[in-house]
N, CA, C and O of each residue as an XYZ file, in Angstrom:
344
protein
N     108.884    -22.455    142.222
C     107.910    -23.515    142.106
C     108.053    -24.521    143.248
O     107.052    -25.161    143.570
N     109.168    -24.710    143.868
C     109.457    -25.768    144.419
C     108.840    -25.172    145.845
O     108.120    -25.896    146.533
N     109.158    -23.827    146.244
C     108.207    -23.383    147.556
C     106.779    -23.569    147.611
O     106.117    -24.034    148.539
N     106.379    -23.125    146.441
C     104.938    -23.131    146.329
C     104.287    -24.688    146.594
O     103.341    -24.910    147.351
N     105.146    -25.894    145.650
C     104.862    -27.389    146.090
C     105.030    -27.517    147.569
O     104.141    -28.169    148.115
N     105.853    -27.100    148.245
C     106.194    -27.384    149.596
C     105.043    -27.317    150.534
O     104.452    -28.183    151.178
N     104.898    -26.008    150.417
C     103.786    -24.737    151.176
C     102.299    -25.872    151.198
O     101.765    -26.273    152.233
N     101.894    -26.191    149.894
C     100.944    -26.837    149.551
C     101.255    -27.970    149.962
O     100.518    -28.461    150.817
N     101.920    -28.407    149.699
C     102.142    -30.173    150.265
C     102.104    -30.502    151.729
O     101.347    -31.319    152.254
N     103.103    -29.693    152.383
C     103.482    -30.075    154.227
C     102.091    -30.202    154.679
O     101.685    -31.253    155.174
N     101.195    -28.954    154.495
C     100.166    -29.532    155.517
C      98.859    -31.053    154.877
O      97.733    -31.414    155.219
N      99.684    -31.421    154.029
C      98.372    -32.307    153.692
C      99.288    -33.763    153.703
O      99.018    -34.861    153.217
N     100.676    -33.216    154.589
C     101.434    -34.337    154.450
C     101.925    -35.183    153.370
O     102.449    -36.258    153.660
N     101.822    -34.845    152.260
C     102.109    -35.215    151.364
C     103.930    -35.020    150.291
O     104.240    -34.331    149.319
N     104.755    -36.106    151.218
C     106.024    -35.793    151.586
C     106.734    -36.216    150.225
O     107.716    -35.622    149.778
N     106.279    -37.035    149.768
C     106.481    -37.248    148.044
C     106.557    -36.302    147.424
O     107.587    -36.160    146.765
N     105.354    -35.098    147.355
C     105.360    -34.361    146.116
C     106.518    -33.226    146.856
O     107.308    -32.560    146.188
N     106.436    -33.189    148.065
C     107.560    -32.327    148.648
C     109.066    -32.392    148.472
O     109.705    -31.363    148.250
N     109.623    -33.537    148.563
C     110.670    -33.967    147.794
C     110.926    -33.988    146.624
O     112.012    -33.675    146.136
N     109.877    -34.391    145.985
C     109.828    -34.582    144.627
C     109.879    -33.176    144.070
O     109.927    -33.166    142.840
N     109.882    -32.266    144.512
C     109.674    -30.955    143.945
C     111.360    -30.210    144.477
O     112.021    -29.320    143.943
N     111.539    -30.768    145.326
C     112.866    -29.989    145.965
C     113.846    -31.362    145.214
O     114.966    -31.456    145.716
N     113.634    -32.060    144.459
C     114.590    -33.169    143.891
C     115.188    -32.178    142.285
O     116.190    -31.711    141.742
N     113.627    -32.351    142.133
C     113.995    -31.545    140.546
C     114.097    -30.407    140.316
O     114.202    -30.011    139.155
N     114.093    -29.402    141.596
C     114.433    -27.751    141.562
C     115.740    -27.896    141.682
O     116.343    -26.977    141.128
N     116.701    -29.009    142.394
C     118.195    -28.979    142.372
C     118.950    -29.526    140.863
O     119.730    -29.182    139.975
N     118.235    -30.427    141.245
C     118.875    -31.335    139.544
C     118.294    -30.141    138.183
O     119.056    -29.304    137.700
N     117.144    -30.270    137.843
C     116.671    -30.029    136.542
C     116.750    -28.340    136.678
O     116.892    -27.834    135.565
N     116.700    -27.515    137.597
C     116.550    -26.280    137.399
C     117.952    -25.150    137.900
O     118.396    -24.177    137.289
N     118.435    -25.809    139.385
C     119.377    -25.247    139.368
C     120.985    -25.609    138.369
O     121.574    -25.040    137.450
N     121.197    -26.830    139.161
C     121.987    -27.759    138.333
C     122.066    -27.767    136.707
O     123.131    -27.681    136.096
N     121.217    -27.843    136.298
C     121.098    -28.438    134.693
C     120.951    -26.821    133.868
O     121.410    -26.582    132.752
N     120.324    -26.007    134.595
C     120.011    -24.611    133.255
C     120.688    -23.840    134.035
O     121.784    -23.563    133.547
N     120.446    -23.270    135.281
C     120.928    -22.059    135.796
C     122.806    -21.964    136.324
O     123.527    -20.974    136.210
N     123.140    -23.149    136.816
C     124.561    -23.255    136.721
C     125.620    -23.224    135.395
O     126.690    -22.672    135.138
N     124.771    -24.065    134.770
C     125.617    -24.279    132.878
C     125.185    -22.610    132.499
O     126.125    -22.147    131.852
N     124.332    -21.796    132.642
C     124.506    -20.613    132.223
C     125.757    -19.613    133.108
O     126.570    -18.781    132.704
N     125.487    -20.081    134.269
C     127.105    -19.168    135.230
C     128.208    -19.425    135.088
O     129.149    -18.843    135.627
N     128.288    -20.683    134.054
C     129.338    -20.634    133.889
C     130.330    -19.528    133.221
O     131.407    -19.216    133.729
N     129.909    -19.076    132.230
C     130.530    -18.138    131.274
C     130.630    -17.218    132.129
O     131.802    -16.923    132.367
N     129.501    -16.365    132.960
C     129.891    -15.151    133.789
C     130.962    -15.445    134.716
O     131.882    -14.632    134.628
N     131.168    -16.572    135.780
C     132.386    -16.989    136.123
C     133.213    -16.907    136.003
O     133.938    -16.431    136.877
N     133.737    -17.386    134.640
C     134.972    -17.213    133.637
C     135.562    -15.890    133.177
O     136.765    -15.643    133.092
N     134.611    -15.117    132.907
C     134.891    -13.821    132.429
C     135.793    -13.015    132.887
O     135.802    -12.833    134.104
N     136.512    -12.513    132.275
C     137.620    -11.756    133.364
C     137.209    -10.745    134.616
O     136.366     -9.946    134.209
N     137.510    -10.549    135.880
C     136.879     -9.705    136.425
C     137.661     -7.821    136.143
O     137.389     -6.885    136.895
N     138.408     -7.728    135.173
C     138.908     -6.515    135.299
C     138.051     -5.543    134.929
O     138.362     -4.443    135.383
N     136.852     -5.571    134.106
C     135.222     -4.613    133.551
C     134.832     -4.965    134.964
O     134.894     -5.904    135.758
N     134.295     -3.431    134.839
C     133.190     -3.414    136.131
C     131.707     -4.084    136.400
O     130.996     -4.408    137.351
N     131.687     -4.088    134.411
C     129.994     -4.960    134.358
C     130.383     -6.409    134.524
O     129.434     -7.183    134.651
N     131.949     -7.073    134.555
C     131.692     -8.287    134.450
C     131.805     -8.636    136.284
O     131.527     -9.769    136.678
N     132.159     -7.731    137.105
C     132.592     -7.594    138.270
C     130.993     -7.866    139.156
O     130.811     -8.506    140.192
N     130.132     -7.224    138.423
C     128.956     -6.513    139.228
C     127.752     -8.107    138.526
O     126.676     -8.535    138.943
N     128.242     -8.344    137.880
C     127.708     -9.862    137.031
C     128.149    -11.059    138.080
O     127.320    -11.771    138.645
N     129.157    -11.140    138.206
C     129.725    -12.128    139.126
C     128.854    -12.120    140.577
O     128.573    -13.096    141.272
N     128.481    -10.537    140.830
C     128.417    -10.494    142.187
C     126.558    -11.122    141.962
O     126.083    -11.942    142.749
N     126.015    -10.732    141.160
C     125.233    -10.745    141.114
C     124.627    -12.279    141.045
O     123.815    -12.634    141.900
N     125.124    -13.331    139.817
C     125.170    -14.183    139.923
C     125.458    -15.467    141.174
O     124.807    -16.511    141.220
N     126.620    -15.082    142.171
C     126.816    -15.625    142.824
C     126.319    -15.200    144.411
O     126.814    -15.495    145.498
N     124.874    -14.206    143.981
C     124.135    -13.990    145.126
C     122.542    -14.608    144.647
O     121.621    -14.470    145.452
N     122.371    -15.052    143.772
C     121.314    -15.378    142.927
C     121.682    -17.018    143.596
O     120.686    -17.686    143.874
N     122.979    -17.624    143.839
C     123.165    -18.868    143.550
C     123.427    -18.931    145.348
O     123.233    -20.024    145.879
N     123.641    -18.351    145.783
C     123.390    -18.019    147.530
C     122.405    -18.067    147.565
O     122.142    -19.147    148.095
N     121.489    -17.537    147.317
C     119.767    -17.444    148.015
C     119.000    -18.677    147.229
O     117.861    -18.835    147.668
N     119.289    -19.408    146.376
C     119.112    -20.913    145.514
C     119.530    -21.598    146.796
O     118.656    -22.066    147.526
N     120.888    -21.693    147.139
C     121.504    -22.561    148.106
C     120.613    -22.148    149.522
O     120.516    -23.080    150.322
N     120.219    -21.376    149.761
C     119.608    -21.268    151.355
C     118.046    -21.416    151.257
O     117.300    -21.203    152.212
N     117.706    -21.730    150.241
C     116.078    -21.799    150.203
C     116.228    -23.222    150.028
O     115.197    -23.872    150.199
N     117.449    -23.960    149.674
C     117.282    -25.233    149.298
C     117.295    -26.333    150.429
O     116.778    -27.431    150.633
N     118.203    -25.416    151.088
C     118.879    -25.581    152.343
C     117.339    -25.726    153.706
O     117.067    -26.366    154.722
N     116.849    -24.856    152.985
C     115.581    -24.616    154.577
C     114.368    -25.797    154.082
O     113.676    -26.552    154.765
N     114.451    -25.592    152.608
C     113.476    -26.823    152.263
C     114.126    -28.431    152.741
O     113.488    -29.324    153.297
N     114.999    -28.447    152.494
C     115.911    -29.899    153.082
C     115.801    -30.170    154.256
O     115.418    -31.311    154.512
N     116.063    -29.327    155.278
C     115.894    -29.419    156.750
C     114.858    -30.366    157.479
O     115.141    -31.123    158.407
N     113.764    -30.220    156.978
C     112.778    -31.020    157.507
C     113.533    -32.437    157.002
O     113.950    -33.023    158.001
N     113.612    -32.625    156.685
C     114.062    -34.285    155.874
C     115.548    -34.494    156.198
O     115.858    -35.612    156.608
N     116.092    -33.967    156.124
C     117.340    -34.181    156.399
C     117.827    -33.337    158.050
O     116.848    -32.594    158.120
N     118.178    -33.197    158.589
C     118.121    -31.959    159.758
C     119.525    -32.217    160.006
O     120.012    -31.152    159.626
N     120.344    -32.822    160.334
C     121.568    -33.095    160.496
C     122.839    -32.929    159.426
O     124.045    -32.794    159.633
N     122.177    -32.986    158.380
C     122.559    -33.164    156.875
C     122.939    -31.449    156.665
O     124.033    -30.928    156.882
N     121.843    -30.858    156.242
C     121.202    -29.508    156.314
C     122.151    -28.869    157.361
O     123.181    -28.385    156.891
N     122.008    -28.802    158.444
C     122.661    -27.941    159.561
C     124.167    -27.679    159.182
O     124.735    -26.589    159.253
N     124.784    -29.028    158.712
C     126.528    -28.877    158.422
C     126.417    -28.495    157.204
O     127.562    -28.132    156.936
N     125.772    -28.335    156.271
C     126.095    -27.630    154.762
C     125.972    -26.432    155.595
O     127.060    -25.932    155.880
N     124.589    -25.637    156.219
C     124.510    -24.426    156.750
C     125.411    -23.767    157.437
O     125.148    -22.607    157.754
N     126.715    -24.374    157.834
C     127.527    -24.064    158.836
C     128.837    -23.650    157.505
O     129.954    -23.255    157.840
């Protein structure tokens, strides 16, 4: 959702709803539901192969969260952005 606000917003300049959309995709969506659910897969022991292939999975789900968040930030932040990216 938060690309789709972006996409739509940049060209009409409208830098509010652009933020505003990349504010609450970190807080309310990644942060608040999708992390408090990784937690448990995290925890899980890795010696099962399904909990092995869960982990991986999860913490490539939470990689591509972090680099879309990352490219949406850039414009606004650019200096900020570049050293998380590094």
């Amino acid at each position: 959702h938060a690309v789709t606000v972006a996409a739509e917003a940049w060209p009409k300049y409208d830098f509010h709803s652009v933020t505003t959309a990349i504010h609450q995709f970190f807080l309310y969506d990644l942060c608040d539901y999708y992390l408090e659910l990784s937690k448990p897969v995290f925890n899980a022991s890795s010696d099962l192969p399904q909990n092995a292939t869960a982990k991986r999975r999860v913490a490539n789900i939470l990689y591509t969260c972090m680099e879309t968040g990352l490219r949406l930030f850039s414009p606004f932040m650019p200096f900020v952005s570049e050293e998380l990216w590094q």
